[in-house]
N, C-alpha and C positions, 0 to 999 in steps of 0.2 A: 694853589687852587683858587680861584675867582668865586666869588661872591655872587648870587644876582640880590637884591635891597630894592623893596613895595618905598612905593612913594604914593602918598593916599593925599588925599582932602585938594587936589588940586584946582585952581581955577579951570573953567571950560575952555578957558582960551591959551592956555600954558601949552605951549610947544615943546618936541624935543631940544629944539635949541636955547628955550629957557633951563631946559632942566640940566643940558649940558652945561652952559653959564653956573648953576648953583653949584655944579660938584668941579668945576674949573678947576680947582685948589688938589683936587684928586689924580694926577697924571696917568691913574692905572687903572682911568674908567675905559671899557672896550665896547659898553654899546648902551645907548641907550633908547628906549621905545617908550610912546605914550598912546594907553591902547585908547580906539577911538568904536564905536558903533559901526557896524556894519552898512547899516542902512543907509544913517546919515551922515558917517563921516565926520562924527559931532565928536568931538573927546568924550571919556565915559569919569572922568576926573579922578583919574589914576594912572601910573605908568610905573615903569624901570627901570632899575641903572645897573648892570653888571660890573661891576669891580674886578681885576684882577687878580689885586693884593688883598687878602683876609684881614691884613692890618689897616690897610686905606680903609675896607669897607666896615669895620666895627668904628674910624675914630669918624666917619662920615655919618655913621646914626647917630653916635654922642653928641656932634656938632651939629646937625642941621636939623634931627627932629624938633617939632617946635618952632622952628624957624618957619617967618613969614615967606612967602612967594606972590605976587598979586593977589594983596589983602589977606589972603588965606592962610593959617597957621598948616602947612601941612605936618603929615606922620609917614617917620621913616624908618622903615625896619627891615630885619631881613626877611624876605621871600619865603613864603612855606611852599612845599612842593605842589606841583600842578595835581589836583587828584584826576584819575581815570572816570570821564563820565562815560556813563551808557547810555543808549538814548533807547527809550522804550518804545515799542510797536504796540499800536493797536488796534 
């Protein structure tokens, strides 16, 4: 079963394709996304990395949370579930 793993504290400028460089060492990453603003297209300085090994994705929090990315110590952990919003009327 795969993993998805929160990658926080990012620079605004960190690309997928840094993020995929960071977990390089991982071979059984399957996707990874860096969510960005709607409007502007700006990074929101957070993203994801799905793993699809349980074991790559727990020894990849032990080894890279803490770890620098363009100046920034980011925080990695596993993903909490997406909750259900509702959007109110009125």
């Amino acid at each position: 079963m795969s993993k998805k793993l929160y990658v926080g504290n990012l620079s605004y400028k960190a690309t997928e394709d840094d993020l995929r460089d960071l977990f390089k060492e991982f071979e059984t990453v399957t996707e990874v996304n860096v969510i960005t603003d709607r409007a502007t297209g700006r990074s929101r300085g957070f993203g994801f990395v799905e793993i699809s090994s349980d074991e790559d994705a727990d020894k990849a929090v032990k080894l890279l949370n803490g770890k620098t990315l363009q100046d920034r110590e980011i925080v990695v952990n596993e993903a909490r579930p997406r909750k259900n919003r509702e959007f109110q009327q009125y």
